[in-house]
C-alpha positions as CSV (number, residue, x, y, z in Angstrom):
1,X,-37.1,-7.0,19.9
2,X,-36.3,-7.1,16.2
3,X,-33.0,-5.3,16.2
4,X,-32.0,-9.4,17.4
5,X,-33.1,-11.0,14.5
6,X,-29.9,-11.4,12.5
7,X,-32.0,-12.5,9.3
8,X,-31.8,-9.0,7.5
9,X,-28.7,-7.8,8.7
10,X,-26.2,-10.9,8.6
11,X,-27.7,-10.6,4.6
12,X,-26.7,-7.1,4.7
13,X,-23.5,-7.7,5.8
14,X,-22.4,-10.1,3.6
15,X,-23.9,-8.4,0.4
16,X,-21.9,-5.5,1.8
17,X,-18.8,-7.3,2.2
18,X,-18.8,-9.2,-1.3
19,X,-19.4,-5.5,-2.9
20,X,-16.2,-4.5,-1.0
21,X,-14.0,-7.7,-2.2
22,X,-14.8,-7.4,-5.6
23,X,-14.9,-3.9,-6.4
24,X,-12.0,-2.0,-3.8
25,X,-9.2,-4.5,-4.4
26,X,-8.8,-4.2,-8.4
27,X,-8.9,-0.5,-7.8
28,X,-5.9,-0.5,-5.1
29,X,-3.6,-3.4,-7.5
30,X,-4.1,-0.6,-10.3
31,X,-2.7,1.8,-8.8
32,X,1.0,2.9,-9.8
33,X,3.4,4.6,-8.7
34,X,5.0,7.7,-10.3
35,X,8.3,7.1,-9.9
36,X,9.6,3.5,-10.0
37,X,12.2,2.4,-7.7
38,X,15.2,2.1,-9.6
39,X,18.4,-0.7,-8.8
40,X,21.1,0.4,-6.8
41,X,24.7,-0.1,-8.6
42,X,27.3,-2.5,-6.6
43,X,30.0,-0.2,-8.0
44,X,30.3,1.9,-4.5
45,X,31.1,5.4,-5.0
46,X,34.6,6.3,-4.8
47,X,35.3,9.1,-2.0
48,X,38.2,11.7,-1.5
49,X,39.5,12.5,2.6
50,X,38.8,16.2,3.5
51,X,41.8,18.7,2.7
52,X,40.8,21.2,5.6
53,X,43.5,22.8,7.2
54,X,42.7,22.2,10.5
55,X,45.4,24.9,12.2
């Protein structure tokens, strides 16, 4: 039964798998996002109470 020899295929796998760690992962840590997150100020916002006349 040859599809149990592991000779040709175990060779395939790992040629297969060092093409995917060299080639995929630069391509992902290139990527960039369009919009940068941006820091948050510590001032906090100052906020008015409602004036709605509740009667």
């Amino acid at each position: 039964m040859p599809q149990l020899n592991p000779a040709p295929w175990f060779t395939i796998l790992m040629f297969s798998w060092l093409i995917f760690l060299t080639v995929i992962p630069p391509k992902i840590l290139a990527h960039t996002f369009p919009n940068e997150p941006t820091h948050q100020s510590t001032e906090k916002p100052k906020t008015d109470p409602w004036a709605w006349p509740w009667h």
